[in-house]
C-alpha positions as CSV (number, residue, x, y, z in Angstrom):
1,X,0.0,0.0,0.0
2,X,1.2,3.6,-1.3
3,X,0.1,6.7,-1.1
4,X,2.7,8.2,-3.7
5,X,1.3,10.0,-6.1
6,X,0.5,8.2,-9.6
7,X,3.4,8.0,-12.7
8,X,2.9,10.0,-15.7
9,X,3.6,7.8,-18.7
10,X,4.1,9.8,-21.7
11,X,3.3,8.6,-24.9
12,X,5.4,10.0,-27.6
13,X,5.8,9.5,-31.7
14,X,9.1,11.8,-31.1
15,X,12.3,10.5,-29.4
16,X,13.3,12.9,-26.3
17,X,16.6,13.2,-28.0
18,X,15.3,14.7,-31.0
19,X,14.8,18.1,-32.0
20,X,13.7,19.6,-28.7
21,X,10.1,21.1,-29.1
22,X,6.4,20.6,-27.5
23,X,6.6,17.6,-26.0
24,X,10.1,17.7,-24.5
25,X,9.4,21.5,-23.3
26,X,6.2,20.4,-21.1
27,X,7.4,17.1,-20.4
28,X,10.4,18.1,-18.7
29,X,8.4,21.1,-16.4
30,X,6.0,18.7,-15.8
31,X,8.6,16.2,-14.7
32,X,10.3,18.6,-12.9
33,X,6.7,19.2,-10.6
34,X,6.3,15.6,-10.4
35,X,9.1,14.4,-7.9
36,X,7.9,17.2,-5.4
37,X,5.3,14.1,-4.8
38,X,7.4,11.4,-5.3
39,X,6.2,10.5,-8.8
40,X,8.1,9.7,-11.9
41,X,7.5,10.3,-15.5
42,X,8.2,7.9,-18.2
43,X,8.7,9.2,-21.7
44,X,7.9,6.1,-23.7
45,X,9.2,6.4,-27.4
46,X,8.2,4.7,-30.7
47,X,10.0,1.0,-31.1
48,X,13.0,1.2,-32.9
49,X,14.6,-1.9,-34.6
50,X,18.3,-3.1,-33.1
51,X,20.8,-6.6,-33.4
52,X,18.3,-8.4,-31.0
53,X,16.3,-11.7,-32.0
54,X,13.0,-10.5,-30.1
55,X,12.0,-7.6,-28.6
56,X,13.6,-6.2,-25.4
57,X,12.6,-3.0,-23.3
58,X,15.4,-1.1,-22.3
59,X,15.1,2.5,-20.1
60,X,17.7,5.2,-18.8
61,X,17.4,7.6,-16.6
62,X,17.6,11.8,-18.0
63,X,17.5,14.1,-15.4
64,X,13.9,13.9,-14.0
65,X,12.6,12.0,-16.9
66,X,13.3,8.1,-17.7
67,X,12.9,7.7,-21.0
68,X,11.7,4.1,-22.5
69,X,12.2,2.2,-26.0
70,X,11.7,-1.0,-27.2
71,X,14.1,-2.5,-29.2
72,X,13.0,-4.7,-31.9
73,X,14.5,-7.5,-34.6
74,X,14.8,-6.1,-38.1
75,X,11.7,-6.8,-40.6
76,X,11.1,-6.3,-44.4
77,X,8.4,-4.9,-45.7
78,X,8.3,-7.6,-48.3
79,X,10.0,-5.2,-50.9
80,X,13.6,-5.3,-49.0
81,X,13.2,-2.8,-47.3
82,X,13.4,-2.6,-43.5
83,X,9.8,-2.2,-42.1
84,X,10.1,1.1,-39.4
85,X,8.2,-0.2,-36.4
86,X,5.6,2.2,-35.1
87,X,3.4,1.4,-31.8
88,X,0.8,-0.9,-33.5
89,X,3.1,-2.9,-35.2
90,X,2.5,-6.3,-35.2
91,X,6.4,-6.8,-33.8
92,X,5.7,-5.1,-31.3
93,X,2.5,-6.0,-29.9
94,X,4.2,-7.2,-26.7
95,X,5.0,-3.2,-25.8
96,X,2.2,-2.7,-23.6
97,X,2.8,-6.1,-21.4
98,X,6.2,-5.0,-20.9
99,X,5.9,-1.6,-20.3
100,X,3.7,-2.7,-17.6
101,X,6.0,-5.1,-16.3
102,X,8.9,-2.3,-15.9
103,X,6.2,-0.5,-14.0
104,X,5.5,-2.4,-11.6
105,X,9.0,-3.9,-10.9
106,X,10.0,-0.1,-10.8
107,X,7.3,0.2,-7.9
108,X,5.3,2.4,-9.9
109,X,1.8,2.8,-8.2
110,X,-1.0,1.1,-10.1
111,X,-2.8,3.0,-12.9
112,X,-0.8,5.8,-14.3
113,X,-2.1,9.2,-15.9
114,X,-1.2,8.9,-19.4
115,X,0.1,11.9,-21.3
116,X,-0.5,10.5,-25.4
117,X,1.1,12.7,-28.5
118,X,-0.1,10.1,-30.8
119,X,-3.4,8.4,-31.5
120,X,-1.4,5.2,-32.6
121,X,-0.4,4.3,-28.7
122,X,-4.1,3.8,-28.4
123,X,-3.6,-0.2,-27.5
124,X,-1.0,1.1,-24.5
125,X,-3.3,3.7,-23.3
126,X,-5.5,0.5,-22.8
127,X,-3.0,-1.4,-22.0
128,X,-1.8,0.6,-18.6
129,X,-5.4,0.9,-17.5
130,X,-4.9,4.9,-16.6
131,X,-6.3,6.8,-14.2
132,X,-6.4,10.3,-16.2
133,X,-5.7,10.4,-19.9
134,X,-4.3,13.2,-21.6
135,X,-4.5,13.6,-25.5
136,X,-1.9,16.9,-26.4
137,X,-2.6,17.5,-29.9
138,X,0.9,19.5,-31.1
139,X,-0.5,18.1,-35.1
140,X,-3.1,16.5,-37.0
141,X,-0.9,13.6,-37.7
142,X,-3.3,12.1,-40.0
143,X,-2.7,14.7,-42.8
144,X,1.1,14.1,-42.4
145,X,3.2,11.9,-45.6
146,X,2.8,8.2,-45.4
147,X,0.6,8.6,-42.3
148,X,-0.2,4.9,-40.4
149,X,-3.6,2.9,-41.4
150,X,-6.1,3.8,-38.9
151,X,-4.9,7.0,-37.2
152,X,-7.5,9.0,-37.8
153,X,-10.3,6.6,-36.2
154,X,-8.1,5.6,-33.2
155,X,-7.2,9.9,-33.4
156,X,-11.0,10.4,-33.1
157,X,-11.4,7.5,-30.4
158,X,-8.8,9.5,-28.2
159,X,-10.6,13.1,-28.8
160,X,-13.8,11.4,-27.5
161,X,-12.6,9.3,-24.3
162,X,-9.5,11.6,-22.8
163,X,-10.0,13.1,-19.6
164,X,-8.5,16.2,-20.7
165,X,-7.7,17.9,-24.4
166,X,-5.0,20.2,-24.8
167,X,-4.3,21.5,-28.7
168,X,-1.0,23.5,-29.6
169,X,-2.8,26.2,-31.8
170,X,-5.8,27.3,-32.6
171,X,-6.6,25.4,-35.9
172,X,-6.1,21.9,-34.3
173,X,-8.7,23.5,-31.6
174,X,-11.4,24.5,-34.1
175,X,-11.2,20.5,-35.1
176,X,-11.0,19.3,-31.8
177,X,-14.0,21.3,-30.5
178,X,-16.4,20.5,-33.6
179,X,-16.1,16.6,-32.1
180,X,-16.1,17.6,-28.3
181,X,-17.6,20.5,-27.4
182,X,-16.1,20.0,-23.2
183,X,-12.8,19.5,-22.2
184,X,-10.7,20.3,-24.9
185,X,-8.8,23.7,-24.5
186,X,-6.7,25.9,-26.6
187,X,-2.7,25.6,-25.4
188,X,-0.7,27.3,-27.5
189,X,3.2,26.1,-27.4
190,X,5.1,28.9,-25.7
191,X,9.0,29.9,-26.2
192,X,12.0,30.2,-23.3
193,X,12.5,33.9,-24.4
194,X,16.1,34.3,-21.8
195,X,17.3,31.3,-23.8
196,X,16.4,32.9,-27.4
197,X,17.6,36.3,-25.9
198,X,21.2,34.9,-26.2
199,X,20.8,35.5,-29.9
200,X,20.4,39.1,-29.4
201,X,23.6,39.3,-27.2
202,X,25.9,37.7,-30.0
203,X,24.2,39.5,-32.6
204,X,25.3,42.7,-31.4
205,X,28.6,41.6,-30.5
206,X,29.8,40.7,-34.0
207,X,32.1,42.6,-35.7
208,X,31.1,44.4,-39.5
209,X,28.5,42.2,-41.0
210,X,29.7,39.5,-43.3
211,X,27.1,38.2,-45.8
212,X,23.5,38.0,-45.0
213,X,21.7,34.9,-44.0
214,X,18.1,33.8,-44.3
215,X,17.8,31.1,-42.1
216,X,15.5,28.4,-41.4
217,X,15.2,25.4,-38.0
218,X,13.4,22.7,-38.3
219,X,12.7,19.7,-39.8
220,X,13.1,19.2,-43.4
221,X,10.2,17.4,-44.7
222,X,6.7,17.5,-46.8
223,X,5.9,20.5,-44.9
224,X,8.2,22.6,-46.5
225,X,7.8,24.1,-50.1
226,X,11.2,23.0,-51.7
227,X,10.9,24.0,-54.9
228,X,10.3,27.8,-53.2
229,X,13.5,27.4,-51.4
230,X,15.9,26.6,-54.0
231,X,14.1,29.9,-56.1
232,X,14.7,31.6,-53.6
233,X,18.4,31.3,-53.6
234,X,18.4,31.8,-57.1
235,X,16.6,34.9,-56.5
236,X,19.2,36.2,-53.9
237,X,22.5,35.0,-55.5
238,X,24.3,37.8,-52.9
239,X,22.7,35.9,-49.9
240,X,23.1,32.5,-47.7
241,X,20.5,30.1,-47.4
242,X,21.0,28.5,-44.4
243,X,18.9,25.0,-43.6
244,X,19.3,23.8,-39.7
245,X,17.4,20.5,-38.7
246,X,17.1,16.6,-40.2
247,X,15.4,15.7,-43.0
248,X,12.7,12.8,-42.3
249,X,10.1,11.4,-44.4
250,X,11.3,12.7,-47.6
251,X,14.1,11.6,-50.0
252,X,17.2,13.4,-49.1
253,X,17.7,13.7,-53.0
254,X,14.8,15.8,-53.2
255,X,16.0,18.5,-51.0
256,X,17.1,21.8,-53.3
257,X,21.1,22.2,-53.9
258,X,22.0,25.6,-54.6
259,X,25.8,27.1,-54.1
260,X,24.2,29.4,-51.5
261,X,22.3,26.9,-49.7
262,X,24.1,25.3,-46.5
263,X,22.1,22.1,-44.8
264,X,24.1,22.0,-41.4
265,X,21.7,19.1,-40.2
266,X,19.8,18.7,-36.7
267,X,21.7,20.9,-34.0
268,X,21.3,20.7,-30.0
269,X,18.4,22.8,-28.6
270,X,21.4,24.8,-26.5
271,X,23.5,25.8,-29.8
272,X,20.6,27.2,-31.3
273,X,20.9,30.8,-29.9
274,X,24.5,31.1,-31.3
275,X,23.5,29.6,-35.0
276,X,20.2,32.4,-35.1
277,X,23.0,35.1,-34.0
278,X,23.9,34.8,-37.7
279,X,21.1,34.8,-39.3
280,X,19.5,37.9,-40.9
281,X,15.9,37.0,-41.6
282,X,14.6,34.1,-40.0
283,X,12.3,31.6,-42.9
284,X,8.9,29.6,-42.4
285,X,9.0,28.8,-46.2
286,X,5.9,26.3,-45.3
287,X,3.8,24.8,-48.3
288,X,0.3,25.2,-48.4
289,X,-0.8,21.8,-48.4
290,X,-3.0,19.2,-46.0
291,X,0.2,18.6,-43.6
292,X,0.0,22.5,-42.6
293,X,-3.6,22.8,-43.0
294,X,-3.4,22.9,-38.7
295,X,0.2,23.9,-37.9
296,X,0.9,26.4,-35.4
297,X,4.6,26.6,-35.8
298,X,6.6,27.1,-32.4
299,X,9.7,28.4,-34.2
300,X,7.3,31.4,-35.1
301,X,8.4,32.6,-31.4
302,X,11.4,31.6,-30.4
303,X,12.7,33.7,-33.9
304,X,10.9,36.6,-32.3
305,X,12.4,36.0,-29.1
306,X,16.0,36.1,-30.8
307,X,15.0,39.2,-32.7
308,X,14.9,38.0,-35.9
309,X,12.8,39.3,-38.5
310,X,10.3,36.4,-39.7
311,X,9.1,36.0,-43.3
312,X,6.3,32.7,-43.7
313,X,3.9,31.6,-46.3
314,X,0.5,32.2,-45.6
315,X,0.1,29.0,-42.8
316,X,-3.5,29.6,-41.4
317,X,-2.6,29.9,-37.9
318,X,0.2,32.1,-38.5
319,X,-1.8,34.9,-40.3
320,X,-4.6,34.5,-37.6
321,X,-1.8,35.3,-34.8
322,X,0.7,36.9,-36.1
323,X,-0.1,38.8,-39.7
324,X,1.1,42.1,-37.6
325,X,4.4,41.1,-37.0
326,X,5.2,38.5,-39.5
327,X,6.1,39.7,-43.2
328,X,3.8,37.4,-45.4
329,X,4.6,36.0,-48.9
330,X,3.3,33.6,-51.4
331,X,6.3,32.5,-53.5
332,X,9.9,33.1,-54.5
333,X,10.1,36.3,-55.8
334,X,7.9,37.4,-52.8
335,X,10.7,35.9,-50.6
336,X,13.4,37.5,-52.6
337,X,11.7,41.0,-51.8
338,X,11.2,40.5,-48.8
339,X,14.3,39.0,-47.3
340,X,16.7,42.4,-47.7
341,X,13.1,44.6,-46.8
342,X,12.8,42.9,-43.6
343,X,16.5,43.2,-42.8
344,X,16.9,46.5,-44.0
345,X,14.0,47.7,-41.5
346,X,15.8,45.5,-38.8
347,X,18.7,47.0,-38.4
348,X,17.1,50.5,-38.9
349,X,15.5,49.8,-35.8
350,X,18.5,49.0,-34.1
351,X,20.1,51.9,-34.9
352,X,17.1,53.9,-34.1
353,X,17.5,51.7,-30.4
354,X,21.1,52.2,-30.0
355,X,20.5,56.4,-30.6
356,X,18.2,56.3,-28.0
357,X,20.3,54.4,-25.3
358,X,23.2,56.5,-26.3
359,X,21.1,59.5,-25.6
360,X,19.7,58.2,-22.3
361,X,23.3,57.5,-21.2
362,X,25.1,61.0,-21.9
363,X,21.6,62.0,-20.2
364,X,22.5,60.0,-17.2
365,X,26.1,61.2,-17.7
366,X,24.9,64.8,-17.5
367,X,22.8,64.8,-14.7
368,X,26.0,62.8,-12.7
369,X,28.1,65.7,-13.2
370,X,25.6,68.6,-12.2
């Protein structure tokens, strides 16, 4: 008999070592709240396949998180290639049982809450018999490329028998609500503005300008409108385009090469401030398409936070929010415009800032020496 708090078991379709965003932002506050009660919180990951001849369940430790993967033999898909294991894949069907297993041997207290990113950990849900479920929608993962069989019914399942409903912008809401009309709320993902500020810092301490940078981070997938990209470094011959994150779900051949496009790959949330110190513009060259029909991108803020000026496509969430601040465009040549605009206006209004502390401070000086 306990009377510890319950576990949070966190379902996730992202790996906590992945690019850091929604999940790994609440998850690791929340985490943080949990062990004031004695409770711990499991981050429990997609399978992933390794050298083993059945499935194993291994777990470490990260700070106040202890993340969870199962490791699974390597299967075809019957065309030679491997077969990616998701939750409801057949190999590993014995995830749940196991997970359960760790649970309890961990002395885990009997029926978790359950914190679920992804409709397709439905069967674990079930599987942990919960005491509160979360469902956090961060995206409508059934309009996503190559989406699994059955998401959206099991996605609808989860909107209708979660405790609570949490959606990361207002889009996903408006979908949410027209199936529930109680308990799902409006969340919007938020930004660590003193760790973006660091941008701002550097930014100011470089020396003469070198050549200007537009700048995108993120994932590199079907979201993004490549064929805009690489016309918009034909457009701006005089400027770097600069690509930080992986590329998943799409064909790394497919990916624009330009002389003035640099793809740096996936970089740690903490050297993030230093690689937006060099950037001039920041991108959100999104296409238009059913996979951003209900984005609310998160980067949107944290380029704000490191003072960036922010040019996007017309993303339906990012005009309702943001049309004020952010310069909108619809293609290349848009873009093209836009990019030395925004920067031009950027660093008028840091001059315009640094006249007005220099005036406050020979101000300051004067009234010293009266």
């Amino acid at each position: 008999m306990t009377n510890r708090a319950p576990d949070l078991v966190v379902l996730s379709h992202l790996r906590w070592e992945w690019v850091w965003q929604r999940p790994q932002h609440l998850i690791s506050r929340i985490a943080k709240l949990c062990t004031h009660t004695g409770a711990r919180t499991w981050f429990v990951e997609e399978p992933q396949v390794g050298p083993v001849d059945q499935p194993v369940l291994r777990h470490e430790r990260l700070d106040h998180v202890t993340r969870v993967w199962l490791v699974v033999p390597h299967v075809e898909d019957g065309t030679g290639n491997p077969d990616l294991p998701e939750f409801q894949s057949p190999v590993a069907a014995c995830y749940g049982e196991l997970l359960r297993l760790l649970l309890a041997a961990e002395g885990s207290p009997a029926s978790p809450d359950v914190w679920v990113y992804t409709p397709m950990a439905l069967d674990l849900v079930q599987r942990l018999e919960p005491g509160r479920v979360v469902y956090d929608i961060m995206d409508d993962l059934s309009a996503f490329l190559d989406a699994p069989e059955g998401l959206l019914l099991r996605q609808r399942r989860l909107i209708d028998e979660a405790d609570v409903v949490f959606t990361g912008g207002r889009s996903l809401h408006r979908f949410a609500a027209a199936q529930r009309s109680q308990g799902v709320h409006l969340f919007p993902s938020g930004v660590e503005t003193s760790h973006y500020a660091r941008a701002r810092d550097l930014r100011d301490q470089r020396a003469t300008p070198g050549r200007p940078v537009a700048g995108y981070v993120g994932v590199i997938d079907e979201r993004l409108d490549l064929d805009l990209i690489g016309r918009l470094a034909d457009r701006l011959p005089g400027w770097t385009v600069r690509m930080i994150g992986p590329v998943a779900k799409i064909d790394p051949s497919l990916v624009p090469q330009r002389a003035n496009i640099e793809y740096l790959g996936m970089k740690s949330y903490p050297e993030l401030p230093a690689i937006m110190a060099d950037f001039d513009v920041a991108l959100m060259p999104f296409a238009l398409n059913e996979a951003t029909r209900s984005i609310s991108p998160t980067k949107t803020l944290e380029y704000f936070a490191a003072g960036l000026p922010v040019i996007s496509t017309r993303v339906p969430d990012v005009v309702a929010d943001y049309s004020d601040l952010v310069h909108l465009a619809d293609d290349a040549d848009q873009f093209a415009v836009a990019c030395p605009q925004a920067d031009a206006v950027q660093r008028a209004e840091a001059a315009v800032l640094q006249r007005d502390v220099l005036k406050r401070e020979h101000a300051r000086c004067r009234d010293r020496h009266r």
